[in-house]
N, C-alpha and C positions, 0 to 999 in steps of 0.2 A: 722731697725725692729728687735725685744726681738725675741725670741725662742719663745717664750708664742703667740704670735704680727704672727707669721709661721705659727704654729698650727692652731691656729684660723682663717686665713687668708683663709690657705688650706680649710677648713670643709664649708667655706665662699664660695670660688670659688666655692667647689663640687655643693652646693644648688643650687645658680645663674646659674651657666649651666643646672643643671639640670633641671630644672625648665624654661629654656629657648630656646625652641626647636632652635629659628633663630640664636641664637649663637652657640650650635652645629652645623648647616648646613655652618655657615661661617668658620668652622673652616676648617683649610689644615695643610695636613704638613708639610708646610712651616713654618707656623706659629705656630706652634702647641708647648706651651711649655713643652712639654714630645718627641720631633721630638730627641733631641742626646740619649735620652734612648731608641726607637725604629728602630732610622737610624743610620747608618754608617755614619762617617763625612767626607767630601770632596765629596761628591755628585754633580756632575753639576746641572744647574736647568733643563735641558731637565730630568735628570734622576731623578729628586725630581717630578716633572711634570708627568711623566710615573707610579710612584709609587702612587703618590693622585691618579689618574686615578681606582686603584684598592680598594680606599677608599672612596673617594667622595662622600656624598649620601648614603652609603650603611654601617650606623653604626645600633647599636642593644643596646635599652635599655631596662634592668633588675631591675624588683622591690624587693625590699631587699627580702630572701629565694625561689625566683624562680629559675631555671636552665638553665643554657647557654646551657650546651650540658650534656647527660647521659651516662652512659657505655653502650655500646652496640651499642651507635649510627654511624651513615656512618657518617667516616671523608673526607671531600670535603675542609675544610675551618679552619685558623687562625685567631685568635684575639686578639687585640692589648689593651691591659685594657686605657681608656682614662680618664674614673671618676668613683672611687668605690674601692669597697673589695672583693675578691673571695675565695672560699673554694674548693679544690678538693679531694674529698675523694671515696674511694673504701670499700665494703659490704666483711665481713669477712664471714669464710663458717658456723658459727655461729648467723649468723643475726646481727650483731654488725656494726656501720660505725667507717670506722678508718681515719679520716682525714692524708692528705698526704703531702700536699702543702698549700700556701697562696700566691695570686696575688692581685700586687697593679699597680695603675696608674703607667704607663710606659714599664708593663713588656707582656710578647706575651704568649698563652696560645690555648693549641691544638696539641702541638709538640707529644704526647702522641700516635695521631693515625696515623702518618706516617707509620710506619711498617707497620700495621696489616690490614689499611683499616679501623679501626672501631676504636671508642674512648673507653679506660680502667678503664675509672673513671667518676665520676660525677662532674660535676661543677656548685658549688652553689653562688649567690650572698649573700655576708653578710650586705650588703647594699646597697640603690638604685644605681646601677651601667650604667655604659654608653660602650660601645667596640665599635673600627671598625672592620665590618669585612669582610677579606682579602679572596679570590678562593685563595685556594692552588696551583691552575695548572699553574694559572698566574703566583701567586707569584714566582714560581720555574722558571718559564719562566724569570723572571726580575732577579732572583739570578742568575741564571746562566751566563744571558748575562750583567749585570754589577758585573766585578769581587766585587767591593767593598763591595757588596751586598750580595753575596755567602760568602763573609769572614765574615761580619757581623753576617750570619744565624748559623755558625761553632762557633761562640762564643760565640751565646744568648747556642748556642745548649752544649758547655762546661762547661759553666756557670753553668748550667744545674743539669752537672753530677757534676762537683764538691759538688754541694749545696746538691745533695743527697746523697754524700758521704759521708757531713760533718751529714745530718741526719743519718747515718749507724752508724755512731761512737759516735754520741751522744745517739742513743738507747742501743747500743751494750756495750759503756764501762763505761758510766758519771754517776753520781749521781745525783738526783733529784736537787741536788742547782746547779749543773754544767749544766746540762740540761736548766735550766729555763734563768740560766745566759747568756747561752750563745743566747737564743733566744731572746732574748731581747738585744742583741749585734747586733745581725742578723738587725732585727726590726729599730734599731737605724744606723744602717748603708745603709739599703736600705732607707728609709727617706732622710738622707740625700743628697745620689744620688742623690734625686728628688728636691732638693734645698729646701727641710723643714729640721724643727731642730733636728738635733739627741738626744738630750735631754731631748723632752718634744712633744710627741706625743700618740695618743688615739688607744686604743686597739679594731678593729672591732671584733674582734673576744670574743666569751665569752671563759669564765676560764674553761670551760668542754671540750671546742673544743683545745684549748691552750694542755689542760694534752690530749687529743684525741691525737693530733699528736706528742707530747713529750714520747707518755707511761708514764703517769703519770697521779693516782688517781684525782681527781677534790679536794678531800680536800688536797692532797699534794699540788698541784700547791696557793690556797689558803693558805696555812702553809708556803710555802715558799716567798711566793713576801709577807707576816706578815713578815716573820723575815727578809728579805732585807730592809724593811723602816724602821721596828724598829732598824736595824743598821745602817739609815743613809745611805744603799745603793742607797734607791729608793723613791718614796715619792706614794702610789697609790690612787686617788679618784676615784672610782666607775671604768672605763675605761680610765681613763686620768692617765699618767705615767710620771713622772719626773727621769731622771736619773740623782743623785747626784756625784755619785762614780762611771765611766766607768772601771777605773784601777782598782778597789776592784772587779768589776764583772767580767774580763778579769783574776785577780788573782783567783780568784772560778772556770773559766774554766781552768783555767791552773794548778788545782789540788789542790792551796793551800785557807783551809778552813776558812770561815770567825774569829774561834777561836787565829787563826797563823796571822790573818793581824790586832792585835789589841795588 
């Protein structure tokens, strides 16, 4: 199967489930092919069995720009993204929304209201999306007593902070080509986690939301992903992105400018 043969396949799968309520319901996570991006591996089946139990029956579908959950609201519950795109953004004391994060199939979403009791941000569908979701109380119930599980939670929960670290540093010190590059490094790496092509995958997101969370103008981010394909970095049709050159965009986050690799 092409990288082209991936992408399309993906966008294929998304429809067909969605569109098929009796294939959601038979799904488990057993079978679930997003189950190594959500579970810990070496799970007995008693403890894969005890985990569906807090999933089973009990998922939640979202039509493209509706809200899973809003700031403010009681946190009671986790969610496991299964088909879709998400946006989590927070209201600036100026009235402005500043996008914060982006979740795709496979990854868990809600960690946000652990401390406080109450969620800090808003979570938007960027597209008809699908989630299970988890009681928190359980969940914590089933981390605790299968250690695997607990280790598991400690490294979605790393995971985490590192990515927001790696956003601190790309707001605080990059330049707008070093910024964009490396989101689309990002973008291209998590993809392929999920067993589609790091090459050649579609942008749920629009180019306002893109510079939203980069700090970056809407025409800059447009000015910049022009000059990556007019040099051969990138190729872009409307949302559909080919990456030609991962080394040339990796050289642009790592300081040296497209003028110096030519």
């Amino acid at each position: 199967m092409t990288p082209q043969d991936r992408t399309t396949h993906q966008d294929e799968e998304e429809v067909v489930a969605l569109n098929n309520p009796a294939m959601l319901l038979r799904s488990t996570c057993s079978n679930c092919n997003l189950r190594e991006s959500c579970l810990p591996t070496g799970l007995t089946l008693k403890e894969i069995e005890r985990l569906e139990e807090l999933v089973t029956g009990n998922r939640r579908r979202i039509k493209r720009g509706e809200s899973l959950f809003r700031a403010g609201d009681r946190f009671d519950t986790l969610y496991a993204v299964r088909l879709g795109f998400l946006k989590s953004t927070v209201m600036s004391s100026d009235g402005r929304e500043q996008v914060t994060n982006f979740f795709m199939a496979g990854e868990m979403i809600g960690f946000d209201g652990i401390s406080s009791g109450v969620h800090s941000c808003d979570v938007t569908a960027l597209e008809d999306t699908e989630v299970c979701v988890i009681n928190y109380d359980k969940f914590e119930e089933a981390a605790t007593s299968m250690r695997s599980m607990g280790a598991h939670v400690l490294k979605m929960l790393s995971r985490e902070i590192v990515r927001q670290h790696g956003v601190m540093l790309l707001l605080g010190s990059m330049h707008a080509e070093e910024r964009l590059a490396a989101f689309l490094l990002s973008l291209s790496q998590r993809f392929e986690q999920r067993g589609y092509s790091r090459s050649e995958f579609v942008l749920r997101m629009t180019r306002a939301e893109i510079g939203s969370y980069l700090g970056l103008k809407l025409e800059t981010v447009s000015r910049v992903l022009s000059r990556f394909s007019h040099d051969g970095l990138i190729e872009v049709n409307q949302k559909h992105v080919r990456i030609f050159d991962a080394e040339g965009l990796r050289a642009i986050v790592s300081g040296v400018p497209l003028s110096e690799q030519r």
